[in-house]
PyMOL commands that place a pseudoatom at each C-alpha (Angstrom):
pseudoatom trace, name=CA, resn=UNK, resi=1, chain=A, elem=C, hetatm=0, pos=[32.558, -26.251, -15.181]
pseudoatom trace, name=CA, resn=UNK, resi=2, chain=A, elem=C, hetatm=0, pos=[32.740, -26.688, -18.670]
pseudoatom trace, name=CA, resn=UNK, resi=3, chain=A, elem=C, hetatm=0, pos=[30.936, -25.077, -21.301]
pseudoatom trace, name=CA, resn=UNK, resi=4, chain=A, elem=C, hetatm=0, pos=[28.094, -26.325, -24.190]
pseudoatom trace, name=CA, resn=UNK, resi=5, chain=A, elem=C, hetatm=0, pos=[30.944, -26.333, -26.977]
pseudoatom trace, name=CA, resn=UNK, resi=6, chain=A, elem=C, hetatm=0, pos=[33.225, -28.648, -24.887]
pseudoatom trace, name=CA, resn=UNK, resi=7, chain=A, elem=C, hetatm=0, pos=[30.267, -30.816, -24.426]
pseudoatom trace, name=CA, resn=UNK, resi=8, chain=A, elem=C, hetatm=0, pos=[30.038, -31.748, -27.645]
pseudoatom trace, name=CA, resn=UNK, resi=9, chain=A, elem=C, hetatm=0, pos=[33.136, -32.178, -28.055]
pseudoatom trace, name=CA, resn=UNK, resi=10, chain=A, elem=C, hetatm=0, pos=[33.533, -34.557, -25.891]
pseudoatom trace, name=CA, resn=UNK, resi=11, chain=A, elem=C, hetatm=0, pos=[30.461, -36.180, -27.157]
pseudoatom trace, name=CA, resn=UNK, resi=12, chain=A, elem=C, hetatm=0, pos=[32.091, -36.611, -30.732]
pseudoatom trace, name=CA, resn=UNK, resi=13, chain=A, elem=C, hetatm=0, pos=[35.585, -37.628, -29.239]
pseudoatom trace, name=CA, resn=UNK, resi=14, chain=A, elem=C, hetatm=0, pos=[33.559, -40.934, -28.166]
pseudoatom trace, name=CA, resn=UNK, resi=15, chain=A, elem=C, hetatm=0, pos=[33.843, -43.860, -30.029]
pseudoatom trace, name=CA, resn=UNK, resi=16, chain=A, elem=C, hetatm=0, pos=[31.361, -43.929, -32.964]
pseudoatom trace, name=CA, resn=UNK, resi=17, chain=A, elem=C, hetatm=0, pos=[30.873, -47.718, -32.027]
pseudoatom trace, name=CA, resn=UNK, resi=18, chain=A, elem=C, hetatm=0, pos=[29.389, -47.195, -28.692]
pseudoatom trace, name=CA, resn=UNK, resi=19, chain=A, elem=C, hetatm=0, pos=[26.433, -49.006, -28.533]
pseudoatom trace, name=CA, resn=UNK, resi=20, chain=A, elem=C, hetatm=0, pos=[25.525, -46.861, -25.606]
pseudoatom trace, name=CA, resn=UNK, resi=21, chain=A, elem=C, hetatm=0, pos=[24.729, -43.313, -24.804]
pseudoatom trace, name=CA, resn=UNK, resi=22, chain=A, elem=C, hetatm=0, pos=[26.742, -41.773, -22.740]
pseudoatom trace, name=CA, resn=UNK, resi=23, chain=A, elem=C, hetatm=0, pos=[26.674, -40.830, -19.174]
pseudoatom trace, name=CA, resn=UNK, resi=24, chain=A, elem=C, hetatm=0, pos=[25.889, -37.594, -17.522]
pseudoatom trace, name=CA, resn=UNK, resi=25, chain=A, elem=C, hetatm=0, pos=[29.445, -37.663, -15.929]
pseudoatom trace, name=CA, resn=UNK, resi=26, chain=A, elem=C, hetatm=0, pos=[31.009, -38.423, -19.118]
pseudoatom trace, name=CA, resn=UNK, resi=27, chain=A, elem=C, hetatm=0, pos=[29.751, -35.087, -20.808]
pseudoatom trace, name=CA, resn=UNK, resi=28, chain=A, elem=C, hetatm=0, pos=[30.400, -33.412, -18.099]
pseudoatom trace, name=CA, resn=UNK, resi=29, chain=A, elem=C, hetatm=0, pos=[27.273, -32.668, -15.997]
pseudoatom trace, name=CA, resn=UNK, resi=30, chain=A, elem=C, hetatm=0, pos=[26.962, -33.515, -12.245]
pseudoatom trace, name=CA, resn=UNK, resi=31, chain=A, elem=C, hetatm=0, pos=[23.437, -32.804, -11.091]
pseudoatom trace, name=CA, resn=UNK, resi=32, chain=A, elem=C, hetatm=0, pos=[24.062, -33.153, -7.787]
pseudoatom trace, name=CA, resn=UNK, resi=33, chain=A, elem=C, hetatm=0, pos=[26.158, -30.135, -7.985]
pseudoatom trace, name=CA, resn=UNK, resi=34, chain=A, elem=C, hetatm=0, pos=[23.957, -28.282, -9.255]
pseudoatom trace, name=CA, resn=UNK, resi=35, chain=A, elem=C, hetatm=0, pos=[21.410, -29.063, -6.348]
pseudoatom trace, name=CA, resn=UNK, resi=36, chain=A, elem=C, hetatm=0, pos=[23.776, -28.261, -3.470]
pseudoatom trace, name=CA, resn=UNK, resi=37, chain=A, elem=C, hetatm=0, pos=[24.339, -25.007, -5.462]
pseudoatom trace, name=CA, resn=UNK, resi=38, chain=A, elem=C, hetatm=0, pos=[20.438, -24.363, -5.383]
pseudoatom trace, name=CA, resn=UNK, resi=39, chain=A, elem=C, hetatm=0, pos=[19.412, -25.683, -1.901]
pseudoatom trace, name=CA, resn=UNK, resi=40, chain=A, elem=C, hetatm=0, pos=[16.834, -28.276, -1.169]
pseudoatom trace, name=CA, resn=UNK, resi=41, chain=A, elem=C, hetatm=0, pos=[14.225, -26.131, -0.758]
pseudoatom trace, name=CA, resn=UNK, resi=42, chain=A, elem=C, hetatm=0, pos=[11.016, -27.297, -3.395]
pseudoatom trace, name=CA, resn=UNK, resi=43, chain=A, elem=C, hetatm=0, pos=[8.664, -23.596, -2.631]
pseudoatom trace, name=CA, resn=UNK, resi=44, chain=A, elem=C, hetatm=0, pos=[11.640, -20.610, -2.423]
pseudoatom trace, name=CA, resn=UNK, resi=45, chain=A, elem=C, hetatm=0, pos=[12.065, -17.606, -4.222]
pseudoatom trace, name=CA, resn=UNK, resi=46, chain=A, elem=C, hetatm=0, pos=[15.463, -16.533, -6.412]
pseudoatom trace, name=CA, resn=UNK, resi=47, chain=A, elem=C, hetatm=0, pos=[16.223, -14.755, -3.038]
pseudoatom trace, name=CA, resn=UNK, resi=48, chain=A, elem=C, hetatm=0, pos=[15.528, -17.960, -1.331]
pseudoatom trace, name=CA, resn=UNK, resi=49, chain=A, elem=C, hetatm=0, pos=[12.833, -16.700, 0.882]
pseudoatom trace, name=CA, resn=UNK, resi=50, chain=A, elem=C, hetatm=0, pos=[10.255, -19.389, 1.580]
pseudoatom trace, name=CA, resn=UNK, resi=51, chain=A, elem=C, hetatm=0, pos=[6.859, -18.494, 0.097]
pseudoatom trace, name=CA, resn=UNK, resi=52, chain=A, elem=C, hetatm=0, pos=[5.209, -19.357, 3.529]
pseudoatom trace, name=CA, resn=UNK, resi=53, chain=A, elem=C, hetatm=0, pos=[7.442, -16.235, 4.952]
pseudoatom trace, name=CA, resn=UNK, resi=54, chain=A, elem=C, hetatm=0, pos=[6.592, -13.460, 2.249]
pseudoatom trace, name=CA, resn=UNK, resi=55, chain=A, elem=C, hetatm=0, pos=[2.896, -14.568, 2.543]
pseudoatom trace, name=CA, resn=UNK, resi=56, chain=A, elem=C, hetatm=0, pos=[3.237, -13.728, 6.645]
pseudoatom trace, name=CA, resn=UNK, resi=57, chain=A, elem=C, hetatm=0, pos=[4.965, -10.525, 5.342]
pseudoatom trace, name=CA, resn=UNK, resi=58, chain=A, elem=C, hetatm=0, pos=[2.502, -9.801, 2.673]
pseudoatom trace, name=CA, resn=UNK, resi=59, chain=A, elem=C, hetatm=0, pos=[-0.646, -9.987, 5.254]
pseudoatom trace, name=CA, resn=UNK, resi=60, chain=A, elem=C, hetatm=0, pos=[0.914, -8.137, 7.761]
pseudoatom trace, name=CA, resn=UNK, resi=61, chain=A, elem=C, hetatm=0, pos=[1.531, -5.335, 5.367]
pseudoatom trace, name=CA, resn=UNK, resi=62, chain=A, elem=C, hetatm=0, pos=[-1.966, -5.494, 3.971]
pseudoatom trace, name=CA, resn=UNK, resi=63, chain=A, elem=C, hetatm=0, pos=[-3.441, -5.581, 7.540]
pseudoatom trace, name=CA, resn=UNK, resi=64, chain=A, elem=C, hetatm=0, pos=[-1.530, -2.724, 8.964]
pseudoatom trace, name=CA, resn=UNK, resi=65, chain=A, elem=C, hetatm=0, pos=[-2.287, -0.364, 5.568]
pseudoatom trace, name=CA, resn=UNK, resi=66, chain=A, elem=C, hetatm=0, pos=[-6.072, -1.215, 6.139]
pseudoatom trace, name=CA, resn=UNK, resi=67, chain=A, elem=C, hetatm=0, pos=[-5.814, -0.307, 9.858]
pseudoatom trace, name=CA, resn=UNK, resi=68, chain=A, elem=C, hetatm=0, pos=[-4.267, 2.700, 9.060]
pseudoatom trace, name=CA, resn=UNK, resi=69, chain=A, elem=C, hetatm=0, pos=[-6.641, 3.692, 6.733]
pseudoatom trace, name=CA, resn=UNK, resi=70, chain=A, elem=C, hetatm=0, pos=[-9.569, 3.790, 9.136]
pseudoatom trace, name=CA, resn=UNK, resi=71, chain=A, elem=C, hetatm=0, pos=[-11.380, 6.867, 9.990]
pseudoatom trace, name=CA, resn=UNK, resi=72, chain=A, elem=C, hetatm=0, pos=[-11.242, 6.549, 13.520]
pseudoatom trace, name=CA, resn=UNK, resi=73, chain=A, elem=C, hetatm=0, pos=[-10.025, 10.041, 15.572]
pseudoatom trace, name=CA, resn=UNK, resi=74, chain=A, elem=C, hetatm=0, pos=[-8.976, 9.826, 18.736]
pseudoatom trace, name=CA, resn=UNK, resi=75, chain=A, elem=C, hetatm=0, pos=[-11.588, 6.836, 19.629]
pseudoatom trace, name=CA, resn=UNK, resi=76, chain=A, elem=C, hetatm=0, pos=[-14.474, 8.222, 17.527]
pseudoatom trace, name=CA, resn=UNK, resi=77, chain=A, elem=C, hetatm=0, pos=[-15.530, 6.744, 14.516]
pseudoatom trace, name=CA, resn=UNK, resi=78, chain=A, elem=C, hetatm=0, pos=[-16.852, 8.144, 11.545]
pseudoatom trace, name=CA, resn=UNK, resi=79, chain=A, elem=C, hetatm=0, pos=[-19.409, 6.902, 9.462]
pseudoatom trace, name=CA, resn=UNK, resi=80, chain=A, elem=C, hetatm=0, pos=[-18.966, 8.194, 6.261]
pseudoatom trace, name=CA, resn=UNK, resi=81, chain=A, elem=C, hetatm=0, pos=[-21.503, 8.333, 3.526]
pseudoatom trace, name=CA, resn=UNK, resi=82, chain=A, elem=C, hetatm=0, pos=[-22.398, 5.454, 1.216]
pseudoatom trace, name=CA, resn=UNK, resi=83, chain=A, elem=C, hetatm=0, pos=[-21.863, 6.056, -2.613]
pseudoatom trace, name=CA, resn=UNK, resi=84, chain=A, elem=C, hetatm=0, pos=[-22.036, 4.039, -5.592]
pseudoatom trace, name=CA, resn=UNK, resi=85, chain=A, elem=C, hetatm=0, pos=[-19.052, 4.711, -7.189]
pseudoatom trace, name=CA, resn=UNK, resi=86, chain=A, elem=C, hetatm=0, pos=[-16.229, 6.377, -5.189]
pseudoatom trace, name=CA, resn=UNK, resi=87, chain=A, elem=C, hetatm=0, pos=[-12.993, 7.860, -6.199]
pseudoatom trace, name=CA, resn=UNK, resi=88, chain=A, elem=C, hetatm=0, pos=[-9.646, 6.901, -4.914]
pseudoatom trace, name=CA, resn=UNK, resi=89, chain=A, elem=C, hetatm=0, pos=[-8.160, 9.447, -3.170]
pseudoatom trace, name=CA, resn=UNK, resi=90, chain=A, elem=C, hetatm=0, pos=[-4.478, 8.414, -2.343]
pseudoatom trace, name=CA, resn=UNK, resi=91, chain=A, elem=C, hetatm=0, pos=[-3.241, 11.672, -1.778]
pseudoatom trace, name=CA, resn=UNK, resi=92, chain=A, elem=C, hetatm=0, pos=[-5.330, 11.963, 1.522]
pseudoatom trace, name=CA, resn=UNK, resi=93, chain=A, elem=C, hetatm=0, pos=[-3.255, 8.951, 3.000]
pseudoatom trace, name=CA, resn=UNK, resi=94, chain=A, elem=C, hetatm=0, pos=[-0.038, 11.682, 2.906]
pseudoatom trace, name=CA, resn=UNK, resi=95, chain=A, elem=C, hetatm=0, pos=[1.540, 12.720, 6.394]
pseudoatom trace, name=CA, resn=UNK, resi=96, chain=A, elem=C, hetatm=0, pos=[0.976, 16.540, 5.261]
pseudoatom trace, name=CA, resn=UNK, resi=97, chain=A, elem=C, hetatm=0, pos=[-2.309, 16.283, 3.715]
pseudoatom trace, name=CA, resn=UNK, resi=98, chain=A, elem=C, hetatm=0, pos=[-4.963, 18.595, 5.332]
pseudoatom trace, name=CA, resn=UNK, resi=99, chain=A, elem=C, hetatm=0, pos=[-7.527, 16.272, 7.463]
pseudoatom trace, name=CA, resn=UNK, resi=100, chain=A, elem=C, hetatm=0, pos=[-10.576, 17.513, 8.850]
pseudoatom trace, name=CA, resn=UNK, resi=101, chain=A, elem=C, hetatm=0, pos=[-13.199, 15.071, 10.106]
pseudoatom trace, name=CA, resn=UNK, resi=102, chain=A, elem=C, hetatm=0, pos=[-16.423, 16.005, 11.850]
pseudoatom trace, name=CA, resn=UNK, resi=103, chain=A, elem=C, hetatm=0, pos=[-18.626, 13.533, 13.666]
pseudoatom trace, name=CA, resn=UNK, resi=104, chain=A, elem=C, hetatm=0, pos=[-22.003, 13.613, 14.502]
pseudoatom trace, name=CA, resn=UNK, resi=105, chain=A, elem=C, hetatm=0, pos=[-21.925, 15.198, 18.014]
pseudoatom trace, name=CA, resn=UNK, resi=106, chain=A, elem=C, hetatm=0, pos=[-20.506, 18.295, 16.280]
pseudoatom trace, name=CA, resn=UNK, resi=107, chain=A, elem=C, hetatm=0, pos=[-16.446, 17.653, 17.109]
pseudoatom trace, name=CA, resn=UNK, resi=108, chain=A, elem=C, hetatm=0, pos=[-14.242, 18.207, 14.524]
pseudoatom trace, name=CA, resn=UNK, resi=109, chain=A, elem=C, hetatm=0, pos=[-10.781, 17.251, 14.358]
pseudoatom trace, name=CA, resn=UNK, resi=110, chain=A, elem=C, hetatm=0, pos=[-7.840, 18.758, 12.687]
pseudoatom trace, name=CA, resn=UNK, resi=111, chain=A, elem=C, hetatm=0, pos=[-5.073, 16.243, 12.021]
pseudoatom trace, name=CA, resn=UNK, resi=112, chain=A, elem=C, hetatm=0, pos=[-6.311, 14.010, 14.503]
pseudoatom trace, name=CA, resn=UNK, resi=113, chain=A, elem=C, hetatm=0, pos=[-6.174, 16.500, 17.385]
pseudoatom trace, name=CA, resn=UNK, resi=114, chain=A, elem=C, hetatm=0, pos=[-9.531, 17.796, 18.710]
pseudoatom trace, name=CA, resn=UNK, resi=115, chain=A, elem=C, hetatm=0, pos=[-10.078, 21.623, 17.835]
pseudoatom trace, name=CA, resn=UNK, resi=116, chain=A, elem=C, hetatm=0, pos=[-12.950, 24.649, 17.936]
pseudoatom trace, name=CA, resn=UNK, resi=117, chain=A, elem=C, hetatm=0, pos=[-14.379, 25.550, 14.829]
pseudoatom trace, name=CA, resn=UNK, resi=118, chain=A, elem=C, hetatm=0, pos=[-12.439, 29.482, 15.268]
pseudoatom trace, name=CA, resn=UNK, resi=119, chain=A, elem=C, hetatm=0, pos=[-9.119, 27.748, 14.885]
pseudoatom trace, name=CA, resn=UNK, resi=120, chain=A, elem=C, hetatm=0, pos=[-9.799, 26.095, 12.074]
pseudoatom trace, name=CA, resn=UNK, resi=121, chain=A, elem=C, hetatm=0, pos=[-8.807, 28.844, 9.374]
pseudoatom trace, name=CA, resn=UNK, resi=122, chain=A, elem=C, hetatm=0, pos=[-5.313, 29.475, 11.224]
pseudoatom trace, name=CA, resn=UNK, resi=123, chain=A, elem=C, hetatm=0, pos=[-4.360, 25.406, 11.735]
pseudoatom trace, name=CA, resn=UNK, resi=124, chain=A, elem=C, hetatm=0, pos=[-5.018, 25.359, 8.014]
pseudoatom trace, name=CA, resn=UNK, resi=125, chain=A, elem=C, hetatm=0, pos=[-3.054, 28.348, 6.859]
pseudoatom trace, name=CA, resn=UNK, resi=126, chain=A, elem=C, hetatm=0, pos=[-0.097, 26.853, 9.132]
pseudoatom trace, name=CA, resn=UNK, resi=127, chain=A, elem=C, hetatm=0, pos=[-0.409, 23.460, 7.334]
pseudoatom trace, name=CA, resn=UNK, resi=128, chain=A, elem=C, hetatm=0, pos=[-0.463, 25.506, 4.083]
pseudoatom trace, name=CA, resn=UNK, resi=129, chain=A, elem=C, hetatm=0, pos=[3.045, 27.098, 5.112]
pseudoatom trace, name=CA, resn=UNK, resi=130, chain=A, elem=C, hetatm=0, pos=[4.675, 24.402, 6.001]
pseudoatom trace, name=CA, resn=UNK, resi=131, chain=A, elem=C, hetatm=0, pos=[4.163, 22.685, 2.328]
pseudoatom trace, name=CA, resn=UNK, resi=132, chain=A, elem=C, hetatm=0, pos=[0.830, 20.629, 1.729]
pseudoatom trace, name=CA, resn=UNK, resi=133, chain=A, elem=C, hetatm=0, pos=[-1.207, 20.491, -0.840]
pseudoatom trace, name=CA, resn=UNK, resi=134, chain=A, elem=C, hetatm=0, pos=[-3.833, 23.617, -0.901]
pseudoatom trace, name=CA, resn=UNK, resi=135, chain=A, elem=C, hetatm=0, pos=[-6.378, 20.394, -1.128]
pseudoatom trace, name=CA, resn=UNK, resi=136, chain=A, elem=C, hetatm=0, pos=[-8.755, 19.740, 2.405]
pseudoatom trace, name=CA, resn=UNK, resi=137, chain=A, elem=C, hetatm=0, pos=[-9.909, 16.186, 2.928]
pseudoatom trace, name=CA, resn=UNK, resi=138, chain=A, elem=C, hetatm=0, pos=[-13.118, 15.567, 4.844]
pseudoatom trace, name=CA, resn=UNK, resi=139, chain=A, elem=C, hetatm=0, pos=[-14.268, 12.846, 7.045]
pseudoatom trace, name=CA, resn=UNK, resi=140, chain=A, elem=C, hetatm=0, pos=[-17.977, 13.922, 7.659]
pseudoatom trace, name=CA, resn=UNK, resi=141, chain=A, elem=C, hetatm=0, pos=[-20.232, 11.400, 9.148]
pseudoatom trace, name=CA, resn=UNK, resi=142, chain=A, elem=C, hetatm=0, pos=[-23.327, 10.666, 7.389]
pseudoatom trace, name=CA, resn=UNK, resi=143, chain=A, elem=C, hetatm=0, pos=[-25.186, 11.491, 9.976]
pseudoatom trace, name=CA, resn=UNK, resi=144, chain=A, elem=C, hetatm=0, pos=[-24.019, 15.110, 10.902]
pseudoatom trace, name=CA, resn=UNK, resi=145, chain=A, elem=C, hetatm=0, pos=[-26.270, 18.020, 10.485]
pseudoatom trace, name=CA, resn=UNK, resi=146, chain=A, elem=C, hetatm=0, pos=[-25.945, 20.106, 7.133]
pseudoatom trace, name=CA, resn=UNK, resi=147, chain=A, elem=C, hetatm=0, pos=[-25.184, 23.439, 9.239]
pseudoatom trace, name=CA, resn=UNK, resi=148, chain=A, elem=C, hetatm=0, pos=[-22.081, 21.930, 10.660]
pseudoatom trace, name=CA, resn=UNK, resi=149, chain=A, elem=C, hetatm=0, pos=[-21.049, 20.850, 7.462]
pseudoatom trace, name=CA, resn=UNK, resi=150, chain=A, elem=C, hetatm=0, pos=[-20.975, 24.188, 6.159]
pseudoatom trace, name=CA, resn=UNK, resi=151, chain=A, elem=C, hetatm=0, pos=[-19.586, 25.936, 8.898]
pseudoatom trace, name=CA, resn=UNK, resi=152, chain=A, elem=C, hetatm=0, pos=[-16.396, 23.659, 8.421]
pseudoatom trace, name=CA, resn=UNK, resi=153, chain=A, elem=C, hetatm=0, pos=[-16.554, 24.341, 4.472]
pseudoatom trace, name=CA, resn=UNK, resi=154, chain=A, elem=C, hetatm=0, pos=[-16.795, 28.391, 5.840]
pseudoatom trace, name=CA, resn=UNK, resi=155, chain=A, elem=C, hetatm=0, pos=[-13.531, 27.975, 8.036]
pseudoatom trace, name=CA, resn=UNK, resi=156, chain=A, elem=C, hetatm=0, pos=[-11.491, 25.699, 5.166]
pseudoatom trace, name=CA, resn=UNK, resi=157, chain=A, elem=C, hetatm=0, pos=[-12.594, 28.843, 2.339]
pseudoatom trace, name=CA, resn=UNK, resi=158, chain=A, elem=C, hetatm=0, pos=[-11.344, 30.960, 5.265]
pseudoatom trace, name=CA, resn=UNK, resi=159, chain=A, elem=C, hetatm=0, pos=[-8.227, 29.531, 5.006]
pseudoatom trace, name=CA, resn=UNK, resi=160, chain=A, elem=C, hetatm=0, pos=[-8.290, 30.261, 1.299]
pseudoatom trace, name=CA, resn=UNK, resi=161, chain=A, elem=C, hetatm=0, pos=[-8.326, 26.952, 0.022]
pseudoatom trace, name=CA, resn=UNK, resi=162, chain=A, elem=C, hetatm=0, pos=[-10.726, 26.213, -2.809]
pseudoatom trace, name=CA, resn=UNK, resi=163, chain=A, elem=C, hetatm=0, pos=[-10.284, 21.951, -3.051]
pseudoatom trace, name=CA, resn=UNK, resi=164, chain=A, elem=C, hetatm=0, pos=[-12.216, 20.422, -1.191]
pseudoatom trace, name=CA, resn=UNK, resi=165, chain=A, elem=C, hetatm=0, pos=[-12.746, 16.533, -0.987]
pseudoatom trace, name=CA, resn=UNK, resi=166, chain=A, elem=C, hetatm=0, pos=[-15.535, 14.735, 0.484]
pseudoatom trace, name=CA, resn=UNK, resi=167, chain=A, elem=C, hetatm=0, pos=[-14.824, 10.898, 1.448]
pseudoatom trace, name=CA, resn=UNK, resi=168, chain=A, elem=C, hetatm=0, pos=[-17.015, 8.365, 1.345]
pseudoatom trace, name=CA, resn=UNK, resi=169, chain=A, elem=C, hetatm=0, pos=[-17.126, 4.899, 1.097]
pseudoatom trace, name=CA, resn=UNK, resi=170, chain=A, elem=C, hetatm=0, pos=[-18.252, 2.341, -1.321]
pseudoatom trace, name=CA, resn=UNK, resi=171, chain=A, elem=C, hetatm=0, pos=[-22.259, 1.313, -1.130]
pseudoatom trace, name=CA, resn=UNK, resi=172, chain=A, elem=C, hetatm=0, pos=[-22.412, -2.306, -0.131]
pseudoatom trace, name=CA, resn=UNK, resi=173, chain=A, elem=C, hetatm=0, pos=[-24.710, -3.772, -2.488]
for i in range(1, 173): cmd.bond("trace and resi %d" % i, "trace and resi %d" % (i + 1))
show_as sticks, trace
zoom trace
């Protein structure tokens, strides 16, 4: 393929009587090239990936992140408390964070498995060992009873942690 320069210099080698202008072939430019070069695709990315496709991707994605995101142990749910003006917590989305949910009928769950309120302290100072963040996360349903509340908070300042973050979600208006 030839360059701009030799373009034009083709352009001025013409004769300066030509009533005409000349032709794309003449300059040197073949469209058609070009096109077989790019694909016939109107809607593709540089990586030629129809947009239809990375839309499918892009849902799936977002749909699996929000499912994983729920607060659902072990077939429970829990309700969590309605505030105005949450903050994002990212860090309790980690593999090693320290979870601790407690529903309304008084189970708590460590990390998703169902424990007694004694073990608490020790499952917590194991997680602590093995590398996570001195931070507990809890899942508390709105509707559990203050006393149960603070005998988790007793068995996380047990453990010797002193963050604690409650999660809630955002008031529908």
């Amino acid at each position: 393929m030839s360059n701009g320069l030799e373009r034009c210099q083709a352009l001025k080698a013409l004769p300066a009587a030509a009533s005409r202008w000349p032709t794309m072939t003449e300059v040197g430019f073949y469209p058609s090239r070009r096109v077989k070069k790019r694909g016939n695709d109107p809607i593709a990315f540089p990586g030629q990936v129809p947009l239809v496709a990375t839309m499918v991707i892009l849902f799936v994605v977002l749909f699996l992140s929000e499912a994983s995101s729920s607060s659902v142990h072990h077939g429970r749910s829990v309700d969590l408390a309605a505030v105005r003006n949450p903050a994002l917590m990212p860090s309790a989305n980690r593999g090693d964070a320290i979870k601790v949910a407690l529903t309304r009928d008084r189970t708590i769950y460590f990390q998703n498995a169902k424990i007694a309120i004694e073990d608490l302290p020790e499952q917590i100072r194991t997680c602590t060992k093995k590398g996570s963040e001195r931070r507990a996360y809890l899942w508390v349903d709105a509707r559990a009873r203050y006393s149960d509340v603070k005998a988790v908070l007793e068995g996380i300042r047990a453990a010797r942690i002193e963050k604690v973050a409650f999660l809630t979600e955002k008031q529908k208006d």
